[in-house]
Every structure is written in C-alpha cells, then in structure tokens.
C-alpha positions in Angstrom: -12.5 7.8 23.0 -11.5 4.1 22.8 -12.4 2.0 20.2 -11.2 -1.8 19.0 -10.7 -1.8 15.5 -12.1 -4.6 13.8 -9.8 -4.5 10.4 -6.4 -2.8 9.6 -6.5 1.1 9.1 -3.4 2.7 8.1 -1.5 5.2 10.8 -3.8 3.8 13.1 -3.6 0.2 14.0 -4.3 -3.6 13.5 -7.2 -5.7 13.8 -7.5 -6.1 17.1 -5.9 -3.2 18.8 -7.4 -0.6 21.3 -6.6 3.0 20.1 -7.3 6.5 21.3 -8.9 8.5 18.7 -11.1 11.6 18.7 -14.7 10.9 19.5 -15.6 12.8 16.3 -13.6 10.5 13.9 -14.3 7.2 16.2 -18.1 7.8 16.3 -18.8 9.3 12.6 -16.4 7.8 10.8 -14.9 4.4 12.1 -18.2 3.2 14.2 -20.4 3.8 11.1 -17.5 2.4 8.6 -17.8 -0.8 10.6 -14.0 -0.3 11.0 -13.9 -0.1 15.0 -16.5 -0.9 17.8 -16.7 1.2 21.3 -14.1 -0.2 23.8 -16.7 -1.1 26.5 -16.6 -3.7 28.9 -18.7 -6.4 26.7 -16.6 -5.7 23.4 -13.2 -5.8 25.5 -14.2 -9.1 27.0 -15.6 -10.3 23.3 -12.2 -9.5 21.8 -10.0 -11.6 24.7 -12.5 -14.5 23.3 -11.8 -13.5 19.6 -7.8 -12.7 20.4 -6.2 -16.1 19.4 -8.2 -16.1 15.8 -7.1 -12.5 15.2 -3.1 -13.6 16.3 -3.4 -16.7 13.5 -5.2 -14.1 11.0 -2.3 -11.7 11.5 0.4 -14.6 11.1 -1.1 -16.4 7.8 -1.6 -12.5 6.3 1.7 -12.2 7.2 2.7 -15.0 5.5 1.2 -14.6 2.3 2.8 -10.9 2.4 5.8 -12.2 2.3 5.4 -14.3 -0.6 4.2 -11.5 -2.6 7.2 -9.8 -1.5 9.4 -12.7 -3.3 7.0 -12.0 -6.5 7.2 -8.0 -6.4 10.8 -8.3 -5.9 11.6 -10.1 -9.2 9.4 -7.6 -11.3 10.8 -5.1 -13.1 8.4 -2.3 -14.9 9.7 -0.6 -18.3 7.3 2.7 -19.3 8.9 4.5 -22.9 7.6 8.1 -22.4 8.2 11.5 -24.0 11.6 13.4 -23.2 13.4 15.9 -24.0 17.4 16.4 -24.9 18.4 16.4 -20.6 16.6 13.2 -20.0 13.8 15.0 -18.1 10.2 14.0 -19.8 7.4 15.7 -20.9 5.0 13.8 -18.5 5.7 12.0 -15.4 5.1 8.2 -14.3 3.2 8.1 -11.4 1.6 5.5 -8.5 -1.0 4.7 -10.5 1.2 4.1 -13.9 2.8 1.5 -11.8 -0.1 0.4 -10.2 -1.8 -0.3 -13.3 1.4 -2.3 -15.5 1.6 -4.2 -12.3 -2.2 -5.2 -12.5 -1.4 -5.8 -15.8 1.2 -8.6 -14.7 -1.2 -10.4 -12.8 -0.3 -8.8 -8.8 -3.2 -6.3 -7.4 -1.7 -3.7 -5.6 -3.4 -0.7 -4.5 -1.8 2.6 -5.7 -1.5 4.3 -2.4 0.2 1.3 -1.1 3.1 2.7 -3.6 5.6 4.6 -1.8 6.5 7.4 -4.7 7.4 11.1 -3.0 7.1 12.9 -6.2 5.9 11.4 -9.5 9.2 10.2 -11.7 9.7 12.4 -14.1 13.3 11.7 -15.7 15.1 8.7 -18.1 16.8 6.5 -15.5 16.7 3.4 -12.9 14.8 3.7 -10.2 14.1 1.8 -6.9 10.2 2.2 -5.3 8.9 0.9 -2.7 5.2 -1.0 -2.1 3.7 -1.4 1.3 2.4 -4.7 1.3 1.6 -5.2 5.0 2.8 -3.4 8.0 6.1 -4.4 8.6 6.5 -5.7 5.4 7.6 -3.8 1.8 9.3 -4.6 -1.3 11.3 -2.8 -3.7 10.6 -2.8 -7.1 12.7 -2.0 -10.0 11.4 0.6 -12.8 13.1 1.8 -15.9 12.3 4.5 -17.6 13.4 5.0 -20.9 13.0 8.0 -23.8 10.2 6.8 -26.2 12.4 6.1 -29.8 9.7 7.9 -31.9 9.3 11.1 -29.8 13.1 11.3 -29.8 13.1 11.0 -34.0 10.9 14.1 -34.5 
C-alpha cells in the first residue's frame, strides 16, 4: 500500500513523501493517526499543488535545526551520582536524565531523540548524540562525576 505522509515519521519518511508500507500499519495506524493519506490519484495531484510549501517548510525547519545545533553544541551537562571505588556507579544516567537537565536549561528535546546505546553508567567524559532533524545531530558533552558525599561514607 502507498500512502503520502503528511508529517515526519521516523524510519519512514518526510512530509511529503510517497512510501510503501503494509496495508495493516498504513490503514490502522497511519491513516487514522492523521499521519499519512491513501496515494490515489486526487491526493497525488493535491500534493504536486501543496509540493513548493512542503520544500520551504522543510528548508526553514531545517534552518532552525541548525541553530539549535549551535546551542546543543555549547551545552555541557554535569550529573554527581553514587559510585563505587572502580568508577562504575550504583545507578546509571540515562536518555531521560539528560533529557530532563536539558529541559531544565531552557532547550525541549525529546528523550528518544537522544542517541544513548546503553545507559552511562561509569565516572568519565562522554560524547552523545541528539537527533534534532534528519540529517541533522549534535554532540553534546556530559560529565559524570562521583557524588563527594556518597564517596565520604
């Protein structure tokens, strides 16, 4: 089934685009989401009409993704945790740790937009990623340090 999505989805497309997809996930899911209309005739012409407005869309989203690319880059995130003697901690700092101190700093990111493999979960320097658009990311430092108190007791 072909379908014309009418916003982003990740792994799938852009606004705009006509993708395959399987009739179960376009009609249940996408159709009903208001994520994607049925690529018939009438909806393909409707979206040569509607393809210059979707291009400058794209290009000023763009834009302002790269700004808050030259933000994220300049942050850098500090979280004191719990460790032990090896530098390996007790907990772990995960996407949504980071997610939330960066809230906290004023820039809305959503936590699965975080690029983390495996939660952190030793003292060090670390470098993660944050998908901010397609095509465009930033690297963000975070620190981890021992908490001072945890390492007095």
């Amino acid at each position: 089934m072909e379908v014309i999505l009418r916003q982003d989805v990740d792994e799938l497309g852009l606004e705009g685009d006509i993708v395959k997809v399987a009739k179960g996930y376009g009609r249940n899911y996408l159709i009903p989401q208001s994520m994607a209309l049925e690529a018939t005739e009438h909806n393909r012409k409707a979206l040569e009409l509607q393809r210059k407005k979707i291009e400058l869309k794209r290009v000023r989203v763009k834009e302002d993704a790269g700004k808050v690319k030259a933000v994220m880059e300049k942050v850098e995130l500090t979280f004191s945790q719990k460790s032990g003697e090896e530098g390996k901690l007790y907990g772990s700092v995960t996407s949504m740790d980071i997610a939330s101190q960066l809230k906290d700093q004023g820039i809305n990111v959503d936590r699965r937009k975080i690029v983390l493999e495996k939660p952190l979960k030793e003292v060090g320097e670390f470098q993660v990623e944050v998908k901010i658009y397609p095509e465009v990311s930033a690297a963000i430092k975070v620190v981890v340090k021992a908490d001072e108190e945890a390492s007095k007791e």
